[in-house]
C-alpha positions as CSV (number, residue, x, y, z in Angstrom):
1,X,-11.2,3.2,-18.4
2,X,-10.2,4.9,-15.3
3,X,-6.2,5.9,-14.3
4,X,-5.4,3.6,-11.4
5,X,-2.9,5.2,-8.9
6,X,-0.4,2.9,-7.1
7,X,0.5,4.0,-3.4
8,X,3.6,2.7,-1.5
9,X,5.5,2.7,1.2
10,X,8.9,4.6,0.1
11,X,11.6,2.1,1.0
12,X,14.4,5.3,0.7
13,X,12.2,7.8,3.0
14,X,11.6,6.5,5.9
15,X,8.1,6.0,7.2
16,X,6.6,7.7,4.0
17,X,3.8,7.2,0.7
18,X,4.6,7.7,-2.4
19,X,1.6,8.0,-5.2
20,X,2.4,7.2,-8.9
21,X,-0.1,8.0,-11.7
22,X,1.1,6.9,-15.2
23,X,4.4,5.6,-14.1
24,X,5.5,9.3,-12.4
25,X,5.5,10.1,-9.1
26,X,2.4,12.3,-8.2
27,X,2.3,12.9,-4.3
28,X,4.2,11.8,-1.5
29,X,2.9,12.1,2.3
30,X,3.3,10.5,5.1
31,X,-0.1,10.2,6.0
32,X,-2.9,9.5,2.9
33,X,-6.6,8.2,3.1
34,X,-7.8,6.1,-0.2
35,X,-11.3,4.8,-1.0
36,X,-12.6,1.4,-2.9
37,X,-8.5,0.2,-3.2
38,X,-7.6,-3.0,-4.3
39,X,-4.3,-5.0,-3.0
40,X,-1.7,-5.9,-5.2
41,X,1.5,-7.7,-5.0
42,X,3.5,-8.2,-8.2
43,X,4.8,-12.0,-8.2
44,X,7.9,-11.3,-10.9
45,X,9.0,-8.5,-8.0
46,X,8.4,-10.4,-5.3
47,X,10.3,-13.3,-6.4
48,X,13.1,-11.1,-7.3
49,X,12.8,-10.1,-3.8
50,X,12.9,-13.6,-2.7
51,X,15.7,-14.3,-4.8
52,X,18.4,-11.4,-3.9
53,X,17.2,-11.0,-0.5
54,X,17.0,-7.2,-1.0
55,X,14.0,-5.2,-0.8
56,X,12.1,-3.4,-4.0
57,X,9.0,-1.9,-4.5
58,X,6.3,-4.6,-5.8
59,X,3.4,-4.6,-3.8
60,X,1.1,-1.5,-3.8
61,X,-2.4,-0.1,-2.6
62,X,-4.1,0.5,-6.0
63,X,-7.1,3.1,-6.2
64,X,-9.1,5.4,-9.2
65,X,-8.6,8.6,-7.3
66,X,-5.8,10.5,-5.7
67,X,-5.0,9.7,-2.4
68,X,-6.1,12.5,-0.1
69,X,-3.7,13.6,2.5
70,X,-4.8,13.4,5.9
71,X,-3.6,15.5,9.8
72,X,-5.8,13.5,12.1
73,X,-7.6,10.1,12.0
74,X,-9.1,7.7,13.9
75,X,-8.1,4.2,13.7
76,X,-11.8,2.5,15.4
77,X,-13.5,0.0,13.3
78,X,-9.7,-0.4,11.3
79,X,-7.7,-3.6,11.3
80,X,-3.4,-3.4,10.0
81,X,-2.7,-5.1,6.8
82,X,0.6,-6.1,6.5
83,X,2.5,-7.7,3.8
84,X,6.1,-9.6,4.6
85,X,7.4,-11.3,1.2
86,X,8.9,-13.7,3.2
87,X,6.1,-15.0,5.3
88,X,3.4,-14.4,2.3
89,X,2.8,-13.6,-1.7
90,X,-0.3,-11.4,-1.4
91,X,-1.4,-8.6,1.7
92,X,-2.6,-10.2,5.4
93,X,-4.9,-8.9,8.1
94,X,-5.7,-11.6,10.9
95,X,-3.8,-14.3,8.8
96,X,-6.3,-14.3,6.0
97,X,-5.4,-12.8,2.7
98,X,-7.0,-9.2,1.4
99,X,-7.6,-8.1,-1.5
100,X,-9.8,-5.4,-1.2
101,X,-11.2,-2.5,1.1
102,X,-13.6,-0.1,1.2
103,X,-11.5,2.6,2.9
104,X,-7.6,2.7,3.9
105,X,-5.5,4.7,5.9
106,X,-1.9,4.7,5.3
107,X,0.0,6.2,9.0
108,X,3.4,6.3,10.1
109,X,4.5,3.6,7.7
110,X,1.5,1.5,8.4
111,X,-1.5,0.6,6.9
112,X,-5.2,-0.1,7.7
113,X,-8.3,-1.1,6.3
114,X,-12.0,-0.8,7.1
């Protein structure tokens, strides 16, 4: 059984990543590339969400190895996935729902698959 690390958008730093392995915090960047991730979006948090109207971390970019920091990239042949609680439960790109990718980079507090 492989360690999955979760990757998310820190809601308290700006435009930047953090990486959790094991429930601690293992990396933060504001830049990362992952390979062979998996989308998920917790539905307890996102109700929460939902309910308070006040952001917390429950949706995440979920891979088997660390997330390697990145300088320069190039965004051809990558489409933005986005995820809005309030428009949809689970992560979007061109209005259909995604659930996995075989390669992600996460930019300036964006992300995009391949």
């Amino acid at each position: 059984m492989n360690a999955k690390f979760y990757t998310y958008r820190n809601l308290n730093r700006g435009l930047e990543f953090s990486t959790k392995h094991r429930g601690k915090v293992v990396q933060r960047s504001d830049s990362l590339r992952l390979t062979n991730v998996t989308f998920q979006v917790s539905q307890a948090g996102r109700l929460r969400c939902l309910e308070n109207r006040k952001r917390n971390v429950h949706a995440f970019v979920v891979s088997e190895n660390i997330p390697e920091n990145i300088v320069t990239y190039d965004l051809t042949g990558f489409k933005e996935v986005k995820y809005n609680p309030y428009k949809a439960s689970s992560f979007v790109s061109d209005y259909r729902k995604i659930i996995r990718a075989d390669e992600v980079l996460l930019v300036n507090g964006k992300c995009y698959a391949r």
